[in-house]
C-alpha angles and dihedrals in degrees: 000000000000109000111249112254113254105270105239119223108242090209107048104008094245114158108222143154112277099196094199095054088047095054098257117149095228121032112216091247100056090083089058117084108253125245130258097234134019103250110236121244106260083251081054103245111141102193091068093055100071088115133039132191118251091256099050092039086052097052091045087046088054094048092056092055088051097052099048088056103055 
């Protein structure tokens, strides 16, 4: 069985596990809450921005919070 290429971040270039597309069962992320809204690549294509690293889905996750509570 061939090992699965790193996942790179669209937002920062991070390299980083992506457990789906490793054949995990769960993902890491899957015990995070989704965001509202799929961030853009900072070229603005959206399509490439279906997984973030755990640093950039943390900051977008935070500004959400943040958000909601002002």
């Amino acid at each position: 069985m061939s090992a699965v290429p790193a996942t790179v971040c669209p937002q920062c270039g991070a390299q980083f596990r992506c457990g789906m597309a490793n054949g995990d069962k769960e993902c890491w992320c899957a015990s995070l809450p989704a965001l509202s809204q799929i961030p853009a690549k900072t070229d603005g294509d959206l399509a490439a921005a279906t997984c973030l690293c755990p640093a950039c889905l943390q900051l977008w996750l935070a500004a959400e919070a943040a958000a909601r509570a002002a």
